[in-house]
Each structure stands twice: as structure tokens, then as C-alpha cells.
N, C-alpha and C positions, 0 to 999 in steps of 0.2 A: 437643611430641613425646612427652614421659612421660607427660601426660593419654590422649594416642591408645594410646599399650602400654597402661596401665591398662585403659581403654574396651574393647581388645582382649581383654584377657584376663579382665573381667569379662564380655564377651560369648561369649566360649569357655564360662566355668563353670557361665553357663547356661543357656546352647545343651547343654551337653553335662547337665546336671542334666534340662532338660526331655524331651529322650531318652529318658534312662534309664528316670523316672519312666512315661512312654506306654509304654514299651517293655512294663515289668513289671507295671503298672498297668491297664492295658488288657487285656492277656492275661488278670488273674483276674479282669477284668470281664466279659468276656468268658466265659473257663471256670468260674469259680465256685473251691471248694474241691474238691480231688482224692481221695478217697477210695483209701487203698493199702491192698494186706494185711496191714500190721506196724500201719495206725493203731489199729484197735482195740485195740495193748499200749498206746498212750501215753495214750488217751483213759481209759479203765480203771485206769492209771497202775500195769500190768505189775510184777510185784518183778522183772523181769529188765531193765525200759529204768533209765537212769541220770535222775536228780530232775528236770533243768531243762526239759525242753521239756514234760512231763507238768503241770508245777506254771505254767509257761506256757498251756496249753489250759484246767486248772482256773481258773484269772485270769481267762480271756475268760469261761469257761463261767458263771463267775458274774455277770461283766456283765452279760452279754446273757442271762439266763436268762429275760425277759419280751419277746422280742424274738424276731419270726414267724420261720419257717424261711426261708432264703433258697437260690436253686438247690436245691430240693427237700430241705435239709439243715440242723444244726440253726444257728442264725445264728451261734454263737460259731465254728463251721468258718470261716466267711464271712471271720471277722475276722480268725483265725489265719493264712490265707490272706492277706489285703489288709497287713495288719502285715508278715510276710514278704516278702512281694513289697515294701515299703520298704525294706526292708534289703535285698536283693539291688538294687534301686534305687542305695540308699546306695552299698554297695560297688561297684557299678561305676564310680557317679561318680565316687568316690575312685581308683578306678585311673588313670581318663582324668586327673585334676586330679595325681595324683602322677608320671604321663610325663608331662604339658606342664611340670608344673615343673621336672621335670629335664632338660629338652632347650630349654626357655626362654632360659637366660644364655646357654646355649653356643651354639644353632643361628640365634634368632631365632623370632619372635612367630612367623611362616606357617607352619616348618619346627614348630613346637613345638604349634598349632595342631593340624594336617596329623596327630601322632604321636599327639596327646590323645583327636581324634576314632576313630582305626583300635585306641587302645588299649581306647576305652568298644566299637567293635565286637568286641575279642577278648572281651571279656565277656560277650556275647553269644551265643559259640560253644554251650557247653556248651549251654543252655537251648535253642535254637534245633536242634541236632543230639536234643536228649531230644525237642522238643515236633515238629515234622515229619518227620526222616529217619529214625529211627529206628521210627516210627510206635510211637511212646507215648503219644501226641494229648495229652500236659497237659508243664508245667515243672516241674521242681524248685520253686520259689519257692510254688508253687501246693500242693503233695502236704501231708498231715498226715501226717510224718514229721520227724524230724529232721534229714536232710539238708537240709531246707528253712533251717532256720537255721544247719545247722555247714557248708554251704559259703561263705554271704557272710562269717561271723565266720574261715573259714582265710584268705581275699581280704583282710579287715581284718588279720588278725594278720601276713600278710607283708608288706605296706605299711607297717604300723608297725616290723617289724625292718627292712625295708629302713631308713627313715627314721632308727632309731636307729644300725645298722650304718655310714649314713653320717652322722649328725650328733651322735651321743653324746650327742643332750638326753634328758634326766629324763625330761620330759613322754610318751618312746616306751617310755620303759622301764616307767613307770607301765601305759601302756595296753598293751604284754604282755602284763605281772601282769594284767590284766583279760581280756583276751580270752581265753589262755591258760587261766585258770580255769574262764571261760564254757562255750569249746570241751571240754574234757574232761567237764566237766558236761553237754553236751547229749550225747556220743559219746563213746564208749572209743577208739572208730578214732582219734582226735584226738588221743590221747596221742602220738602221732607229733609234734605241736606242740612237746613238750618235748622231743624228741632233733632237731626239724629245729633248734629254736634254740637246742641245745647246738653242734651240728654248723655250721650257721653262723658262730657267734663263735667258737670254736676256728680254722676251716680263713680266714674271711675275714681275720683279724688276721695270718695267716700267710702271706696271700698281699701285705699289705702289711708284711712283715716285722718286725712288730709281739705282742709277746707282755706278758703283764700278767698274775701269777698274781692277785694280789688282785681281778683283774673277774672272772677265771673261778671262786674260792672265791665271789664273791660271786654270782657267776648258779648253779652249783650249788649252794648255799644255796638260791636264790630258788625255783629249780625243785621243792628237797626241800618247800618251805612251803606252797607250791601246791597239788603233789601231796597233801600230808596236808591241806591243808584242804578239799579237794576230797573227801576219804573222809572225814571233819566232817560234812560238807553234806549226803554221801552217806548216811549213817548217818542223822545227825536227821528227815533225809525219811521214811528208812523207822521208825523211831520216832515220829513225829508221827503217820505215816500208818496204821502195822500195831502200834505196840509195842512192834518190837525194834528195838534199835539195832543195825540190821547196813547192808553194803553191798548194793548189786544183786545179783542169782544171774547164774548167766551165763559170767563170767570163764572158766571151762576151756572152754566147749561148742564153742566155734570148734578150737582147740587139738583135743581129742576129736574131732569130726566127719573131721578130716584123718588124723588117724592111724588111725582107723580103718576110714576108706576105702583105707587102704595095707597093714593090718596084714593076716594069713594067721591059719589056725588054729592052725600050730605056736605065733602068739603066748600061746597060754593056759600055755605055761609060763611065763609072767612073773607067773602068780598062783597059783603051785603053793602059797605061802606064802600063807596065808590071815589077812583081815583081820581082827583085832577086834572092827572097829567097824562091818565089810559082812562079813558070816559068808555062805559061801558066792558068793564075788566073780567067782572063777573060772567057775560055773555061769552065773552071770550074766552073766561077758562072752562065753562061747561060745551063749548063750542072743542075745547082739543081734550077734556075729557070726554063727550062723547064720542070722538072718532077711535081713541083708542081701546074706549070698552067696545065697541063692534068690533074692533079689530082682534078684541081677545089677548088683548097685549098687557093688560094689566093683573096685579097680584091676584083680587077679588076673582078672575076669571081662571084660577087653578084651585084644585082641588085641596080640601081641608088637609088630607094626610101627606101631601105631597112631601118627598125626598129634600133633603137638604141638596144634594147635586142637583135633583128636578129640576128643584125651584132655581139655584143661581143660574141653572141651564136656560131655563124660561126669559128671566132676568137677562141676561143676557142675550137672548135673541131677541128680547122685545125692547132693549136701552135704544138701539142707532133708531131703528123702527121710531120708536116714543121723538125722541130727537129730530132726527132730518126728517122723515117722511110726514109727522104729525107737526110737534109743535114749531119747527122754526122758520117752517113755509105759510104756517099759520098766521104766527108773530110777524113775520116779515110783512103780511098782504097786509093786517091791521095797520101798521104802521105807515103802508108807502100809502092807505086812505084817508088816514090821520093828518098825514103830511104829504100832500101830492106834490110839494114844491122840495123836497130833500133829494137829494144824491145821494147814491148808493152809499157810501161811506156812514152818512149821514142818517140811512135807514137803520143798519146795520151796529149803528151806536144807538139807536132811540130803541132797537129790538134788544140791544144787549141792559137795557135798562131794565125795559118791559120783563126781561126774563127774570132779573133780581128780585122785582118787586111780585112778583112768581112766585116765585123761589118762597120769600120771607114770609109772605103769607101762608101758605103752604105749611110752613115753620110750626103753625101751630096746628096741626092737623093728627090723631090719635098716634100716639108713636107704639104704639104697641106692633104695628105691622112692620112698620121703620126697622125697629128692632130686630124685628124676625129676620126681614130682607138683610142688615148689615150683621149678624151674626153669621147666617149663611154665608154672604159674601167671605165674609172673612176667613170662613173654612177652608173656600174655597182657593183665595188668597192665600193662605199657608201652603195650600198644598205643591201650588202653584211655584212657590217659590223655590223647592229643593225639589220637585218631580213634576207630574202631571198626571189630572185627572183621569184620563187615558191611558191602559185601563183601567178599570175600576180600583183595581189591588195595588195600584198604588198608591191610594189614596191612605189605605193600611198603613205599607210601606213608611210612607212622611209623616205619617204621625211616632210611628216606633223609631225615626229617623231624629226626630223632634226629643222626645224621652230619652235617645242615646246622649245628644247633643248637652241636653237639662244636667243628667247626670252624669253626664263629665264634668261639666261645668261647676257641678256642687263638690264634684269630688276634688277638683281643683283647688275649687276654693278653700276648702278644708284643710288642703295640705299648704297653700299658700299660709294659711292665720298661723299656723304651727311654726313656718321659716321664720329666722333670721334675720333676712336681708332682702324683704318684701321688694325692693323697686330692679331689683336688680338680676334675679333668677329667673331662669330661664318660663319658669309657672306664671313670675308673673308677666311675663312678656307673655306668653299665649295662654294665658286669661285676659288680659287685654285685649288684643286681637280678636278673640274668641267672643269678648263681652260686645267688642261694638259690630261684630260683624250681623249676631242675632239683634241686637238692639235696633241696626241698619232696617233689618230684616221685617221687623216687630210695627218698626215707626212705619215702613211702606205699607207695608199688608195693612195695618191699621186703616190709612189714609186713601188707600184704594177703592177699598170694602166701603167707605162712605158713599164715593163719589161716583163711582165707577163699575165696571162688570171686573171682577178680577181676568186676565187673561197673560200669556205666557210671557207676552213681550212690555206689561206694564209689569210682571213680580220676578221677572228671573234677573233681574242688576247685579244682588249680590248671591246669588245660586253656587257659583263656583268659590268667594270666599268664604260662604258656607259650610260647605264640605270642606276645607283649607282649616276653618276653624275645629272641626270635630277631630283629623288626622292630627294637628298639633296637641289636641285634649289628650288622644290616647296613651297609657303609659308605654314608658320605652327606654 
């Protein structure tokens, strides 16, 4: 009888490995490598993308630098592509193999089985909503971009907190510190990784009545170590590569692009007091607020009653607009007059300046519009994260999607405070699961909706844990 479980559950791993692998495998055989409009930063290796996925394409590029083009393209794309699509491969597996293991002891082999295989399908969602319904005709896994790798690596780094949250071994906590590092390294979005897994051990220890100051100084420690060695890494790259030891440029531009899609002209009193070090800042900022009130690009220029979709819709086509086309060709010309003796590098760092000190002024500008702008966004963000705003009834859909999710969740918990043997039942293993997947979920959409237009490919990371978490809620 433990031969046949075994048998069974070696035949589940892979059945469900061979899957994955066709699944992801096959599609960029099929498609080839994706060409997007941000790959040209990583390939060129941008001072504004962050080191890892850039010095990842530089690896391949010189592999295969004697190696024909493949799909019309140069063959290291080919690779970057097929490598990626392993890892998205990987992690899905890993999600299927970490639901059967946890529904395994409690449910049994079929039930456990049954849950492993519907889990490698939520994994599936995302990719499959980008590559046909959506009509994006390629995957994530496939695109030269970074999302190609900082979505399977968020899928890895939650299976490992789950894993740690519920088993306390070493071995999870190791592989944090690693993924955690990875992930901030390929994306700044991913910093999220370090408040989802503050936020995490803080609220799950508390929900099993559990408190420990010496794990929480020691996971704050862990996260400050990271973080600085992450701007280390950050630095050397740009010093190997340009010179200087500095970080990526970038950092305010998101921050910037928002407030000034909200800000009016009365805000140029916030530069009456003139800079030092931007002589003439004032001029400058009514110089790119003017261009983009004719452009029509700003809040003020949409209607009072406007729709919450409207507006993040407007939002949204007017962010890159605000951004590339107005202010950073703006900032860029001030500066190379400022400094006609700078290198590009050198412009590009004195513009990433100019935009903070942007940015912070800005800062105190009526946030009543602010508000409006990041509540939208944020709706938009949710919705984004478990469906798409397209069409409209789905937006329904994710919210009643959302209330299923809540009240499983309360319902769970209800039944968890009633057990016994709270650390060890099967509830409380997916209440766990369940809690950091929306928590995951909650800290993104948050941290989007600030900085950023919500869109498919910054909110769907954890889309398929998602669903993973509401099927494990259900009773059975």
C-alpha cells in the first residue's frame, strides 16, 4: 500500500512537471522571442533598468554570439526566451507539488491529486488570459522584459514563505534571502516582496497567537541587508559598466508622472523659492505643465462626472505621454544647458535629480485630486489582478470574485479558532497560503495604484495563486 502512494505521487509529479514544461515550452517554440517596447532599455542595458535581467541578456548574448538568427531575431533573444519559459515551467510546477503536498496527509492521494493538477491550471491563467483573450498574441514567459522573469521568481518566493510560515526550516528562510534579492534586482516593483514578507510574519504569528520579538529584529535586520546589498550590486553594475558608482536613474519618475497629471498651475507656487542647484525650476515646471495642459493630458482637462474606468483609462494613456514625450526630454534639454560639459551618463544622473526635487515639491500640492487619481487606480489594480477590465462585466465579476475569497477566508478562520491543533490542520495550512496570497495581492495593487497606471503585466504576478488560494478555502 505505501509503494502504491509513493507510485501515485511520483506519477502526479510528473504528469504534472510534464505539463507545465509543453505548456511553456511549446508556446516559444512555437512563438519565438517577443519583442516589446521597453526591450530595447535592457538589451542596450538602459541606466534607468535595474542590473539583473540586462547582465542576464549580456550572458546569453555572448554565448551565442556565433549562432544564426533564429525567428528572424538575434539567437541569444531565442534563448532568453526558452530559459524563461523554464522558469515559468519551474514555478508552476512547484505550485501544483506544494497544493498536493498540502492536501496530501489531510485529504488523501485523489483529493490531493485532483487539487495539484487545478493548482498547475491556476498557473496557467495569467499567461493564457495575456496570450489569447486579451489579444496580445505572445506570453509573459516569451516577452524580453523583465516581467518574464520577476513573475515566476514572486510564484517562487511565496511558496517559500508559505513553506517557511508553516515549517520554520532554515532551508525557506535561506531561499527568501535569495529570491528576495533576485526579485528587487530584476524590478523595483518587487520591492513589494520585502513589505509583503514583513507583513506576512508580523499578521500570520498573530493570527496564531504567537509573537517573538527576536524573529521580527531578526527578519528586519535581514530585509535592511538585502536591501543594501541590492544597491551594492546596483552600483557596481553601473561602475563596471559606465564609471560611476551610482544606482539606476528612474526612482522619482513614476512618483513625478502622477503628481503631475493631478497637479494645476496655481501649483508653481511651490517653486517660488528657487533652487540652487535648478536655477530657474519654476520656469521649468510651468514650461512642462504647459505642454501637457494643451495636450489635454491632464486630470483638470476631463470631465467632472467622469467614470472611475474613464478616468484610470485617461490616466493611463496620458502617464508614458506625461513621462517620455513631455517631461524627460524637457529635463534632459535643461540640464545638457545647465551643464554643456556633462556626458550622457552624467546628464541623465543630474536629470534623475531634477526629477526628485519635482517630485518633492509637488509633494505638497492639494491631494484631494491625488486621492481621487490613486483610489481609481487602485480599483483598477484589483481588478486587474484576478481578471480584466475588458469587458466591462468583469469588472463585476472581481469584485464578487473578491467577497467569495473574504468570506472563505472569515469562514475559515472561524473554524480554524474552534480547532485544537491550530499549527498543524490542514485550515490552517490554507489559511495560510490563502492569507499571504491576498496580502501578496493587496501590498501590489496598493503600491501600483500610487506610482503607476495599473496594467495586466504589472498586477497579474500573483493571479493564479489567487485562485489556488479561494479552491483550497472551499469546503470539501
Amino acid at each position: 500500500m505505501q509503494v502504491n502512494k509513493i507510485n501515485r505521487k511520483t506519477l502526479f509529479l510528473v504528469s504534472a512537471a510534464v505539463i507545465s514544461i509543453a505548456f511553456f515550452i511549446g508556446t516559444v517554440l512555437v512563438d519565438g522571442p517577443v519583442w516589446c517596447v521597453d526591450s530595447e532599455s535592457y538589451t542596450s542595458m538602459d541606466i534607468s533598468r535595474e542590473p539583473l535581467y540586462p547582465l542576464f541578456l549580456m550572458l546569453l548574448r555572448a554565448i551565442f554570439i556565433n549562432i544564426p538568427d533564429l525567428y528572424g531575431q538575434a539567437s541569444y533573444l531565442f534563448a532568453a526566451a526558452f530559459l524563461q519559459s523554464i522558469i515559468w515551467a519551474f514555478a508552476a510546477y512547484a505550485a501544483s507539488k506544494t497544493i498536493y503536498e498540502m492536501v496530501f496527509p489531510h485529504k488523501g492521494e485523489r483529493i490531493a491529486g485532483a487539487f495539484g493538477y487545478l493548482a498547475l491550471a491556476c498557473q496557467f491563467i495569467a499567461p493564457v488570459l495575456n496570450r489569447f483573450i486579451v489579444n496580445r498574441r505572445s506570453m509573459y514567459s516569451e516577452c524580453i522584459m523583465t516581467e518574464s522573469l520577476a513573475m515566476p521568481v514572486y510564484v517562487l518566493f511565496i511558496l517559500s514563505l508559505y513553506k517557511y510560515e508553516t515549517t520554520g526550516k532554515k532551508k525557506y528562510y535561506v531561499l527568501l534571502i535569495i529570491e528576495t534579492f533576485i526579485a528587487i534586482s530584476l524590478r523595483k516593483q518587487l520591492l513589494i516582496v520585502m513589505i509583503i514578507w514583513f507583513a506576512v510574519d508580523f499578521f500570520i504569528k498573530r493570527l496564531y497567537r504567537k509573537k517573538n520579538l527576536l524573529r521580527l529584529i531578526t527578519l528586519i535586520t535581514t530585509l535592511i541587508l538585502i536591501f543594501a546589498a541590492n544597491i551594492v550590486f546596483d552600483r557596481t553594475y553601473n561602475y563596471a559598466l559606465r564609471g560611476y558608482f551610482t544606482e539606476h536613474v528612474g526612482n522619482s519618475q513614476g512618483r513625478l508622472c502622477t503628481l503631475l497629471y493631478s497637479a494645476e498651475e496655481e501649483d508653481a507656487a511651490f517653486f517660488d523659492e528657487d533652487s540652487e542647484r535648478f536655477p530657474g525650476i519654476k520656469d521649468l515646471y510651468l514650461k512642462i505643465y504647459g505642454e501637457c495642459s494643451e495636450r489635454g493630458i491632464l486630470l483638470e482637462s476631463t470631465a467632472d462626472d467622469i467614470g472611475i474606468m474613464e478616468l484610470t483609462s485617461h490616466f493611463a494613456d496620458s502617464y508614458d505621454i506625461i513621462g517620455y514625450e513631455v517631461m524627460m526630454p524637457i529635463c534632459f534639454d535643461y540640464v545638457k544647458q545647465l551643464h554643456p560639459d556633462y556626458d550622457d551618463v552624467m546628464i541623465r544622473l543630474e536629470e534623475n535629480e531634477l526629477e526628485r526635487e519635482l517630485a518633492n515639491r509637488l509633494m505638497k500640492e492639494d491631494k484631494a485630486d491625488l486621492i481621487r487619481v490613486y483610489l481609481s487606480n487602485l480599483v483598477r489594480a484589483f481588478v486587474y489582478s484576478n481578471a480584466s477590465i475588458f469587458p466591462a462585466a468583469l469588472v463585476y465579476v472581481s469584485f464578487a470574485v473578491y467577497g467569495l475569497f473574504v468570506f472563505l477566508l472569515l469562514y475559515n478562520v472561524k473554524l480554524l479558532r474552534k480547532g485544537s491543533d491550530l499549527e498543524n490542520s490542514f485550515i490552517s495550512k490554507a489559511l495560510t497560503f490563502s492569507a499571504i496570497t491576498i496580502i501578496g495581492l493587496v501590498v501590489n495593487a496598493g503600491i501600483v495604484a500610487m506610482v503607476i497606471f495599473p496594467q495586466g503585466r504589472y498586477m497579474s504576478y500573483g493571479m493564479g495563486l489567487f485562485y489556488t488560494g479561494i479552491m483550497i478555502l472551499l469546503p470539501f
